[in-house]
N, C-alpha and C positions, 0 to 999 in steps of 0.2 A: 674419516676426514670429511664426508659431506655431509654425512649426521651433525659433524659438530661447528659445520658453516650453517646449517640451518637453524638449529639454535643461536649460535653467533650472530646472523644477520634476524632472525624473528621470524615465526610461521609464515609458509605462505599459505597465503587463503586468496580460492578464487568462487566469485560469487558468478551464477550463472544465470541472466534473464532475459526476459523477453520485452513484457509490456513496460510501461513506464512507470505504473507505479510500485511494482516490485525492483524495478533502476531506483528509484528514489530509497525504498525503503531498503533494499540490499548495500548500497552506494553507505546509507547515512549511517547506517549501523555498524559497518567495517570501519567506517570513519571514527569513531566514539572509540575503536580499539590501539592502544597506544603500542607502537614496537614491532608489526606485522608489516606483512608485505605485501597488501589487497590487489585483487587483478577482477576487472570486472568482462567477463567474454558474455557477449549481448549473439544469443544464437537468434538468425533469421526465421521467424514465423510470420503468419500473417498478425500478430499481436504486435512486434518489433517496433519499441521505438522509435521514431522518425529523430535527425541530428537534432533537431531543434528540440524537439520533446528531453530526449537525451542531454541537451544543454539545459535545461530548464531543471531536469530531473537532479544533474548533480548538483546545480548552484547549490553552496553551503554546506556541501556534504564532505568537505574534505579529500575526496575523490579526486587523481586529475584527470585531464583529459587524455592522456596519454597513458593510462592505466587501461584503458579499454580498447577492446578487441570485436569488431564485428566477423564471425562466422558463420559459415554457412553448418546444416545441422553434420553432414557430411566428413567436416572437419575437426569437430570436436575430438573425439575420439586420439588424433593425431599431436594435438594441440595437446592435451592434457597428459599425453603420454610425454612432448618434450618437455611442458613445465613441473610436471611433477610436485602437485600441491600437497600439501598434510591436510588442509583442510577444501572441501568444497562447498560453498550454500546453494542449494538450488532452490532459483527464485522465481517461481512462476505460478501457474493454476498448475493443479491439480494431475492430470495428466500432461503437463509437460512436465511435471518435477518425475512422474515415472519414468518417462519416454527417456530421459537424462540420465534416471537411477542402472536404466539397461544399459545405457554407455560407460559408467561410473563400474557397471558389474565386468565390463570386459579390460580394464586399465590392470597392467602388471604391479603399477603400485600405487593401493587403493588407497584411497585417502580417507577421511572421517567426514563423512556424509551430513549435513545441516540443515532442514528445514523452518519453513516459517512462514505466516500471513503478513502482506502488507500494512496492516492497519486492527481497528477491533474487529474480535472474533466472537462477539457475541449475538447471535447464539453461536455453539460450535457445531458444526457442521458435520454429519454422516463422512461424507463425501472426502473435506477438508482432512480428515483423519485419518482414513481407508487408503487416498492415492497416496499418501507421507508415511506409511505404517515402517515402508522399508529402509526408511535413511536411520541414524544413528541417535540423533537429535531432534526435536521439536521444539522450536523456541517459542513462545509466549508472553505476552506484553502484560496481563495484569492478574492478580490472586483469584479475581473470579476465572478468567481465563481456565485458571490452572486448573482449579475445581471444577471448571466443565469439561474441559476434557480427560480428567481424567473420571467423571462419570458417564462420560458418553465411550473412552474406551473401555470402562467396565460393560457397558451393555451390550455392546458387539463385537466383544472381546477379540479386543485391541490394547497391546502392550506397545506403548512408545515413549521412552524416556522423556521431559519435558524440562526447560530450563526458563528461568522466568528472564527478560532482558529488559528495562525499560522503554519505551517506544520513543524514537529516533528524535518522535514530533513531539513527545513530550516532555523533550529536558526542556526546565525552565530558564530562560533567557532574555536579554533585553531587546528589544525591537531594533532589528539592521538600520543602520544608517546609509540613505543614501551619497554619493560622495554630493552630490549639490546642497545636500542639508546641513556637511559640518561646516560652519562658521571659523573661521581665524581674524581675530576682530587684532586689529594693530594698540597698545600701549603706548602712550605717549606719555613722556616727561622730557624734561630741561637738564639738558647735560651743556654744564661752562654757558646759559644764556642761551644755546641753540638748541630748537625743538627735534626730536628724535623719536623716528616712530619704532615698536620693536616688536617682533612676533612674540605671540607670550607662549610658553614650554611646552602645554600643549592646547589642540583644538578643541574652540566651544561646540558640543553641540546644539544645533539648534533645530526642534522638530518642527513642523507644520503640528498644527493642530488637528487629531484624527478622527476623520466624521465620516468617512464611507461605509458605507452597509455592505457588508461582502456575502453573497451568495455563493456557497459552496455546492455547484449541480454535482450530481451522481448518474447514472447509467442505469442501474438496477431499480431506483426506489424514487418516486413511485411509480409502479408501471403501468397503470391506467392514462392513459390519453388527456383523459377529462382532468385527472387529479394536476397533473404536469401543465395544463394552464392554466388551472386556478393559479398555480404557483405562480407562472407567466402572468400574467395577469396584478396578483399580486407586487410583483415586483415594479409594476408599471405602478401603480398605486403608492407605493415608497417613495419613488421617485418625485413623483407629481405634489406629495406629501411636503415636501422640503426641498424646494432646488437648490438650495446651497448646499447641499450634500451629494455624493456620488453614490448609485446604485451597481453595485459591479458584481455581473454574472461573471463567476470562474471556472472556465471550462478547463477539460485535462487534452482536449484535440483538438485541432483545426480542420476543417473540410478535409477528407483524404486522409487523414492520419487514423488510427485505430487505438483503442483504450483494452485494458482487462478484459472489461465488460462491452456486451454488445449493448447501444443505447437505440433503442426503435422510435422513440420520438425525440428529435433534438426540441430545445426550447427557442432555437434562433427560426425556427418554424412558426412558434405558437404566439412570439409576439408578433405586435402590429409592426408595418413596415415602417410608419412612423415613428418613431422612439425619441422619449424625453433626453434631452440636452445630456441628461444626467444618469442614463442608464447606458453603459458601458459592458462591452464586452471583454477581458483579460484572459490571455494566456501564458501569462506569467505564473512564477512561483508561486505557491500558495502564501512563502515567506515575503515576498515581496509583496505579495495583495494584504497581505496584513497589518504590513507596514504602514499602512495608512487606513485602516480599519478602528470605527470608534464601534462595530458590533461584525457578528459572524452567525450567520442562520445557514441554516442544513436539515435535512431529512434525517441522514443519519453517519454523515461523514465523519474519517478520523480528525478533517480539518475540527471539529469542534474542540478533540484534545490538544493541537497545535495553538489553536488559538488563548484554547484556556490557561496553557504554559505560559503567552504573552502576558496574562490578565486582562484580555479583550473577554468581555462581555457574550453571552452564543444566549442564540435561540432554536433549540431542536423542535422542529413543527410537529405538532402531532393533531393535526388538522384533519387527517383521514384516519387519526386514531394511533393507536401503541403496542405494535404489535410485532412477533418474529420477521414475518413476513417483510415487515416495514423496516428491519434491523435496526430499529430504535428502541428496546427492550433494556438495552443497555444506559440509558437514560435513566431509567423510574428510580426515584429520590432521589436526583441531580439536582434538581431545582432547574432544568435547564430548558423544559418541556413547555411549549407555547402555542401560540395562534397565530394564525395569518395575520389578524388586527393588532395586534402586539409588535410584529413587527414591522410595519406601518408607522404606529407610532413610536417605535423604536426605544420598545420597554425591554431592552437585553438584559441579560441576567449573567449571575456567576456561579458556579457549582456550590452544593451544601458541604463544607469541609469534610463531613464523614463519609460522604461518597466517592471523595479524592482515594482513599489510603489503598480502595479495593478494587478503584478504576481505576488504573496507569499511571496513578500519582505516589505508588510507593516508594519507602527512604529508597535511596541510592546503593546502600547496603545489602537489601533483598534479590539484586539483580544479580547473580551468577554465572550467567549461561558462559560467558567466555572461560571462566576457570573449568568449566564442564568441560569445553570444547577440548583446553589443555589437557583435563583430566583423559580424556577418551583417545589424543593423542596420541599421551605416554602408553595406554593401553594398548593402541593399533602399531607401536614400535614394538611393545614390547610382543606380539603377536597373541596378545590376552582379550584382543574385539573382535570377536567372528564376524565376518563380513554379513549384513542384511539382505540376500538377493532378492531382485525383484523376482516373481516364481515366472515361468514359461504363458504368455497368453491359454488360456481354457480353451479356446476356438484354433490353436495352431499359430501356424504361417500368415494363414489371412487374418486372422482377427490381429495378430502384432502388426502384419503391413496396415488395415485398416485404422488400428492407433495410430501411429504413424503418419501415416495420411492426413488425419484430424487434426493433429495437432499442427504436422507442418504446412497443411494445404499447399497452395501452388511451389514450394519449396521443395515440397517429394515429387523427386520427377520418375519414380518408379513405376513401372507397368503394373506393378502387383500392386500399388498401392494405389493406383488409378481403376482397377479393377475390383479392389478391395470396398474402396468407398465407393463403387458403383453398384455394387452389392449393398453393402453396407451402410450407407445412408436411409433407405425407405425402412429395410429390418430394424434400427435403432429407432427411427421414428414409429414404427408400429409398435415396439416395443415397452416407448416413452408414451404415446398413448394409453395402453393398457397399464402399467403400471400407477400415471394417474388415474386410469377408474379405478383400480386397486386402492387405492387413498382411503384412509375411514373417512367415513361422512365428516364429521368431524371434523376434520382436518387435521385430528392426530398430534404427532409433537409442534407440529408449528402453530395449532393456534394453543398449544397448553402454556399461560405466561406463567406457571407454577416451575417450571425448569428454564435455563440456560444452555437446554443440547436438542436436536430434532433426529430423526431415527430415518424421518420419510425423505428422498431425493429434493434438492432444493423446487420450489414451484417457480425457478425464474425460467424461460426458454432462455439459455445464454450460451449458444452454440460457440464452440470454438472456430469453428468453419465461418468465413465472411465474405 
């Protein structure tokens, strides 16, 4: 009987995050599935969402607001045992999608586990693959994608199913209307001599014309101090360049709020305290900054395939060069790759079509993962998907409390995990030292641009701890 309400009523899938832009991209993706019953539980870390971030993250996503659940990490466990999902995505970094896979391991009835990155995964990542080995699924946004992970879990032999999905930002679409933009212009004729005005059937729309330069910052890229003002800098220079147009830095936080990624230099530091009429800061939707976007410059942001979906115009900087590091690798023969003076002058560019088919732009056909997810279902009823566990921490008691710890900072209020990472904090960093003089000289897979996978731990500090 409730086997056959759950088909009757459609999977339930519940997607589980933290930061915002895995809310975004967890939120858009369940959205895109038609006949399911999505539930978004946002567990507290120090990464969590702020409401506003959260409101910004679902605009458009089909999500409502009453779909979501804020818990404490505490709760989960409780939670997912009274909903009883077939499906769960855990959507987060790395060691939170473990730290989840060990609550996932203690549910009576286990659901079909789903992983995934918010955005491009080029290059693919050691790291990225290793913490996700244990879920059931790995979902992936493009054919190169596919091909690099599964050459990178060839070499560190790593078996993990992969499904390809199209990316959330990159269905192609027409630019949102604002409500102040649609027009209802009145029809006027002569009925029997008397003038008569008449709404017409439906609304004109009417766009402003779109000339803003939109600046998509990142956290990660570039991490030099010096590089992130030239960019600053720059930006001042666009501005100055044209004042009839608007230069609008698009940040993902407001003071106090927290992102994915740790950002150690903001850019509202590096400009002057003076700023042109015309350089704007937005914490709006990336959809909504678009919307009046006649170009889209970035480092190395998925906003470049959101915007390329619009047919806005991108300039990907390669101003400090093209490199893994830079995660703009995935650019070369885009046609998308520029200079700081380019956009200045506001010489944006469009993708080379043959680079669309094998970046994020493939047919609609080729995306699968949901029928997988189905597939893996009927498997997990049918008792034919052996559960993934996560194995036992190497280190014991402390090294789980100390994960734990890290990922939940001030939210584990556990003695053993206050003790864990009082331990365990300077060990990981002596650790992390040594392991970069370990590095080849060279710098090994991350500076080889002959591949699309790196073998070495990322070189970002991006501590989960904040």
């Amino acid at each position: 009987m409730n086997g056959d309400r759950r088909n009757r009523d459609g999977l339930r899938v519940v997607a589980i995050a933290d930061a915002d832009s895995f809310v975004k991209w967890s939120a858009s993706l369940l959205g895109a599935v038609p006949g399911i019953r999505p539930h978004l539980l946002l567990v507290r870390t120090p990464l969590t969402a702020s409401v506003a971030q959260q409101r910004t993250a679902l605009a458009g996503t089909g999500m409502a607001a009453e779909a979501v659940t804020r818990v404490r990490f505490a709760e989960v466990q409780a939670w997912l045992e009274g909903q009883r999902p077939d499906v769960v995505l855990l959507a987060g970094r790395g060691p939170f999608v473990r730290l989840l896979g060990r609550v996932i391991d203690t549910l009576t009835h286990r659901p079909v586990t789903v992983s995934g990155l918010p955005g491009m995964a080029v290059p693919a990542q050691r790291g990225a693959l290793d913490y996700r080995r244990h879920t059931d699924l790995l979902i992936l946004h493009s054919h190169r994608e596919e091909r690099a992970f599964a050459e990178l879990g060839r070499r560190i032999g790593v078996s993990l199913p992969t499904a390809l999905a199209t990316l959330p930002f990159a269905r192609r679409r027409q630019r949102m209307l604002k409500p102040e933009q649609v027009r209802v212009d009145a029809v006027v004729r002569s009925q029997g001599g008397v003038v008569v005005a008449e709404r017409p059937p439906t609304p004109v729309a009417v766009r402003p014309r779109a000339t803003d330069i939109v600046f998509a910052a990142q956290a990660l890229v570039p991490v030099e101090r010096e590089e992130r003002a030239e960019i600053a800098a720059m930006l001042v220079r666009a501005a100055e360049a044209d004042l009839g147009r608007r230069v609008v830095v698009k940040l993902r936080s407001r003071p106090g709020e927290a992102e994915a990624h740790l950002e150690r230099t903001l850019y509202a530091d590096l400009l002057p305290e003076r700023l042109p009429d015309n350089l704007v800061f937005s914490y709006e939707s990336m959809a909504s900054a678009l919307d009046s976007a006649a170009g889209l410059v970035t480092v190395s942001s998925t906003a470049a395939i959101e915007a390329t979906a619009l047919g806005i115009p991108v300039i990907a900087l390669d101003s400090f060069g093209v490199s893994k590091s830079l995660l703009n690798t995935v650019f070369i023969g885009s046609g998308l790759l520029g200079g700081r003076s380019e956009v200045v002058a506001g010489r944006f560019r469009h993708p080379h079509p043959d680079w669309l088919r094998d970046n994020y732009f493939h047919p609609a056909s080729d995306s699968t993962w949901w029928e997988r997810v189905e597939q893996l279902v009927a498997l997990r009823r049918a008792g034919a998907l052996p559960p993934k566990r996560v194995p036992a921490a190497r280190g014991g008691a402390m090294h789980d409390a100390w994960h734990r710890a890290s990922v939940l900072g001030a939210e584990d209020r556990t003695v053993r995990g206050a003790a864990a990472l009082a331990v365990g904090v300077p060990i990981t960093g002596a650790l992390a030292a040594m392991h970069r003089r370990r590095q080849p000289a060279d710098g090994g897979t991350w500076s080889d641009p002959s591949t699309d996978y790196t073998l070495e731990p990322n070189p970002f500090q991006d501590s989960l701890r904040r």
